[in-house]
N, C-alpha and C positions, 0 to 999 in steps of 0.2 A: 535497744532494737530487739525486737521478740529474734525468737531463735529460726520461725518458717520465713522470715522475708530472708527474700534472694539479695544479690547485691544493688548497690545501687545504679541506675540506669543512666547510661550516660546522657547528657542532652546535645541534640543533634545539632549542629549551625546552619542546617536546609530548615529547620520547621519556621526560622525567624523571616526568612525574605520569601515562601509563598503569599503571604499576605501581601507583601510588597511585589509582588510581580500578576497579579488578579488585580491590582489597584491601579499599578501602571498599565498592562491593558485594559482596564476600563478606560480611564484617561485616555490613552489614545483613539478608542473606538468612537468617545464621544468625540473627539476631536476629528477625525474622518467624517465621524456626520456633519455634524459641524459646515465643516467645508465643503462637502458635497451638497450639500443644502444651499448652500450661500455661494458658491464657485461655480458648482458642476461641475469640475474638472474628472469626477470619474464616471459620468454617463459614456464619455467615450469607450473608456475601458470596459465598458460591462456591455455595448454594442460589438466590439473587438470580441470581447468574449463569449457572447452569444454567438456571431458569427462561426468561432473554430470548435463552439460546442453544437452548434446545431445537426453537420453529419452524424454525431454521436448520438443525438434521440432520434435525429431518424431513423439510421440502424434499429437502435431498442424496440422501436415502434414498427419495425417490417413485420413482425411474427403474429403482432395481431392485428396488423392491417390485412396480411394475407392469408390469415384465419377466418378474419370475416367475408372478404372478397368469396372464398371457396364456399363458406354458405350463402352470400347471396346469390353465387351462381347454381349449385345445386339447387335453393330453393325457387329459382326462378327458371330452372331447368324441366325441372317437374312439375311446375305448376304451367309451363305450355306444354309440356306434353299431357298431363291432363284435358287443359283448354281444348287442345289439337283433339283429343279422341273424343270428349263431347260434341267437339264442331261437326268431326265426321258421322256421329251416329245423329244429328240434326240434318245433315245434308241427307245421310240414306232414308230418313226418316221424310223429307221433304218430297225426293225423288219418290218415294213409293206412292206419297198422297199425289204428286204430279200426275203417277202413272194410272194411279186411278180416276183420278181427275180424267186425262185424255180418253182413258176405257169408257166413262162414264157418258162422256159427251158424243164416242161414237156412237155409243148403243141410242142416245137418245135422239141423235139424227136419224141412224135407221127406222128407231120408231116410229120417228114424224114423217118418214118418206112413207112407211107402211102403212099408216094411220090417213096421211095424204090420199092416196092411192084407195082407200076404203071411201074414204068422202068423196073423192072427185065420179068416181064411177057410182056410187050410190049400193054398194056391195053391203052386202050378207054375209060378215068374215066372224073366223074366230083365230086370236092372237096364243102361236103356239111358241117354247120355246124350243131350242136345237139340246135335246140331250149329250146324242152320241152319233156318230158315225161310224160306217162301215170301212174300214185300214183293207179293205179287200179291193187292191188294183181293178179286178175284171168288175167286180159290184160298185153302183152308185147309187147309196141307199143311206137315210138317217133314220137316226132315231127323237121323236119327238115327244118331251114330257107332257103331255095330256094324251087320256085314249077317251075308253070308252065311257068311262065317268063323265067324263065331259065333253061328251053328245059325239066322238071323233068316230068316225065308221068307214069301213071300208069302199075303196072309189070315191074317198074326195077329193078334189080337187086343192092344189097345193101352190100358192104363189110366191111371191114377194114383190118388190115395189117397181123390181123391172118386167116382169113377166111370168107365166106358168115355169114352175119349179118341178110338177111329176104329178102323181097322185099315192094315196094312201093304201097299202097291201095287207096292213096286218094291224090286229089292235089288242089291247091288252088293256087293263082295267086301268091302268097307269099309260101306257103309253102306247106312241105309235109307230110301225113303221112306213118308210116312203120310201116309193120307187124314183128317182131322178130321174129327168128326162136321156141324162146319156149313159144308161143300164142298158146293155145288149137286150135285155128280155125288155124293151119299154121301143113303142110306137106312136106316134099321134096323126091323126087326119090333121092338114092343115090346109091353107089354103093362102094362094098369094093377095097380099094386099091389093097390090096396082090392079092386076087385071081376073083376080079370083079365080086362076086355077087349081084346083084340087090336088096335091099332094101327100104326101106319109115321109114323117119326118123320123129317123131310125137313132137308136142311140149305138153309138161305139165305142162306149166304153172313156171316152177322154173329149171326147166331142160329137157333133149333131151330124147328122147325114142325109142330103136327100136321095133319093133313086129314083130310076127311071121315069126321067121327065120328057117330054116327049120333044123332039125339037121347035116343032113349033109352037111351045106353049107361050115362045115368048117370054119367059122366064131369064133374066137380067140380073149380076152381079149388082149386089146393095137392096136388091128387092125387098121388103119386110114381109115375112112370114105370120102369121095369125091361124086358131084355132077356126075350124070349120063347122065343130059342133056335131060333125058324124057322129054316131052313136050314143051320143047322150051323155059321153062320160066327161066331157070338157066343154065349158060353156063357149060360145062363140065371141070370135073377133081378139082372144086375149094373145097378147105378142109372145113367140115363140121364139125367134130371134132372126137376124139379119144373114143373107145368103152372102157369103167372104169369100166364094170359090166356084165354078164351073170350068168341068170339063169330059168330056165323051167316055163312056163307056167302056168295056172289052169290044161289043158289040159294034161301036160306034153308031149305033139307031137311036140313044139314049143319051141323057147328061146325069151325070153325078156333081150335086151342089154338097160343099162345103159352109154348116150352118154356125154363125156365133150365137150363142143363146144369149137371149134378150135378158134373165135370171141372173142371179148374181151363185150360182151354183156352188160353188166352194164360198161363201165369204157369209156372215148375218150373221147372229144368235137367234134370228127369231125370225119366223113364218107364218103367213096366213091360209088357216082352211076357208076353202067355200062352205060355206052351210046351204043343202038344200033349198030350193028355192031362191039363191041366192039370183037380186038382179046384175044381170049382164048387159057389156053393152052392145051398141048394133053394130055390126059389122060395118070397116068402111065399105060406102057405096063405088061400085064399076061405072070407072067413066064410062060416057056416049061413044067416045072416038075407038076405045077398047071392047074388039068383040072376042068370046073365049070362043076359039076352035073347035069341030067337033067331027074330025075327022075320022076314018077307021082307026087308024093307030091310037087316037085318043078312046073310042067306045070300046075298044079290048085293051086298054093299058089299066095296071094298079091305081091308077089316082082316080080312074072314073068308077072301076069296078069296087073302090071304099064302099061307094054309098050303098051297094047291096048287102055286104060283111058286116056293116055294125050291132043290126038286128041280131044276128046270130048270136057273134060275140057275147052281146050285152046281154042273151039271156042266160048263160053261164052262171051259177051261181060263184061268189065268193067268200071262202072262211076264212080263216088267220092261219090254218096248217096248207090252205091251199098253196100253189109256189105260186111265182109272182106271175099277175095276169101281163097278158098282153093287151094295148088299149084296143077297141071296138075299132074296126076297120083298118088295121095294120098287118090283117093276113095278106101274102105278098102271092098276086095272081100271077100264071106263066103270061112272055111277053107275048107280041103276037108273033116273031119271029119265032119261037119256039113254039105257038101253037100250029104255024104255015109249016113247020118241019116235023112235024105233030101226023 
C-alpha cells in the first residue's frame, strides 16, 4: 500500500438496503395504482381530502382575488367618471345649440310678423336691426345699426308689427337714433278710431298718455287709437295703441286716458323704417250713427287746435346735434278754462 493512502474505509450496512427500500416503495406505489384503478377505493379519500384542503386555497387565493377586485373597481371607477364628464360637456353642448335653436326661431317669427305686416299694408319699409339702447330711466331711445349709408334720415317713421314704435332724431353714417313713442320729449296727433276724434298722445317716460280730452268726445275705455297724419311726420291710420284707463282731471273739465301701446316697445331685435313715399293705409271710415262734436270747448281745446301747429312745427329744420324734436302738432294749447280766466 503506497505510503499517501489513508486507512481503509469502513463499509457502511445503510448503503445495502437503500436499493431495497426505493424498490419496495416502487412496489407498493404500483400496487396502490393498481387498486385504485381497478377498486376505486381511494377516490373517496382524495374527495375527503379536497374537501379539508379546499379552505386552505381559498385563503391562498384571497390576495389575488382582492388585488384584482381593487383594479377592476378603480378601473371602472374612472372610466364613469370619465364617461360622466363627457356626457355633461355633450349635455351643455346640446343645451347651448337648444338655446340657440329657440333664439333663432324667435327672431324668425318676429321677422315673418314684420315682413307680414310690410305685404299685407302694401308698405315702403326698410329692415333695420336694434343695436343698443338707451339704460337712461327718464329717455326711451335706441340705437339702430343702419344710418345714413343706408338711405336712414332724420323724421322717419319707425314701426314693428304691432304698430308706430317713434320716429328717427339723429343719424350717423352707421347708425341711427330713435325717439320712442313714451320719451317725455315725444308727442303724436292721433285720432280715435270708432268715432275720429282728434287727440295728442304724450309720452311719460314708462307709458302712453292722453290729455285733455273733452268730455264729450265720447271717448270710451278699449277705444283703438291711430295716427291722424297731422303734420306730415306720421303716416295715417297706423295703430298707436289701446286707451287701458279714463279718468278726470285736476280740473275736472277734462279726461286723462291711460294709453297701452300697440308696439311691442321693449321686446324685437329688429324694426322697420318707412321710406318716403311709403304707401299708407286708409284710415278706418266714421260710422253714420257717429257724429264728432264741435262744440266751443272742442274749437279752443288742444286736439282741435293740432291741426293748425303742424305746419309750424314741421317747418323747423332738423340735424343730428339738434335735441330731440317734438312731433308736429303736440305743442299743448291753454285750456279754455284758462283762457275764460285769461
Amino acid at each position: 500500500m503506497p505510503p499517501y493512502a489513508g486507512p481503509p474505509i469502513a463499509s457502511r450496512s445503510g448503503d445495502a438496503a437503500s436499493p431495497l427500500r426505493l424498490l419496495a416503495y416502487l412496489v407498493l406505489a404500483v400496487t396502490l395504482i393498481v387498486l385504485d384503478d381497478q377498486a376505486g377505493w381511494l377516490a373517496r379519500l382524495r374527495e375527503q381530502a379536497n374537501v379539508l384542503v379546499q379552505p386552505v386555497w381559498n385563503l391562498a387565493g384571497l390576495p389575488g382575488r382582492l388585488g384584482s377586485q381593487v383594479r377592476d373597481n378603480a378601473a371602472s371607477h374612472g372610466q364613469l367618471v370619465a364617461e360622466n364628464r363627457e356626457l355633461r360637456n355633450q349635455l351643455l353642448v346640446a343645451n347651448a345649440r337648444l338655446t340657440r335653436l329657440q333664439t333663432a326661431a324667435l327672431d324668425n317669427a318676429q321677422l315673418r310678423e314684420l315682413l307680414n305686416v310690410a305685404e299685407r299694408s302694401g308698405l315702403d319699409v326698410q329692415l333695420a336691426p336694434i343695436l343698443d339702447i338707451d339704460l337712461d330711466p327718464v329717455k326711451q331711445r335706441l340705437v339702430l345699426a343702419a344710418g345714413s349709408r343706408e338711405g336712414v334720415h332724420v323724421g322717419q317713421a319707425v314701426i314693428d308689427a304691432g304698430g308706430l314704435m317713434g320716429q328717427v332724431i339723429g343719424t350717423t353714417a352707421t347708425t341711427a337714433t330713435v325717439l320712442l313713442l313714451t320719451d317725455p320729449d315725444h308727442a303724436v296727433p292721433v285720432t280715435v278710431a270708432r268715432n275720429g276724434v282728434r287727440l295728442i298722445v304724450y309720452g311719460r317716460g314708462d307709458r302712453l298718455e292722453l290729455r285733455d280730452i273733452p268730455l264729450s268726445a265720447g271717448v270710451e275705455v278699449g277705444d283703438e287709437i291711430v295716427t291722424s297724419g297731422l303734420g306730415g311726420r306720421f303716416p295715417v291710420g297706423f295703430p298707436v295703441g289701446t286707451i287701458a284707463a279714463l279718468q278726470p282731471d285736476d280740473t275736472h273739465a277734462f279726461l286723462v286716458g291711460e294709453l297701452k301701446p300697440a308696439a311691442q316697445l321693449d321686446r324685437g331685435r329688429d324694426v322697420l323704417l318707412l321710406r318716403p313715399g311709403a304707401a299708407i293705409r286708409v284710415p278706418p271710415p266714421v260710422p253714420a250713427g257717429d257724429k264728432i262734436p264741435v262744440g266751443d270747448d272742442q274749437r279752443s281745446s288742444p286736439t282741435n287746435a293740432a291741426s293748425s301747429t303742424p305746419t309750424r312745427a314741421a317747418s323747423s329744420p332738423l340735424t343730428n346735434a339738434a335735441p330731440p324734436p317734438v312731433v308736429p302738432g303736440a305743442a299743448r294749447q291753454p285750456r279754455p278754462s284758462e283762457e275764460a280766466r285769461r
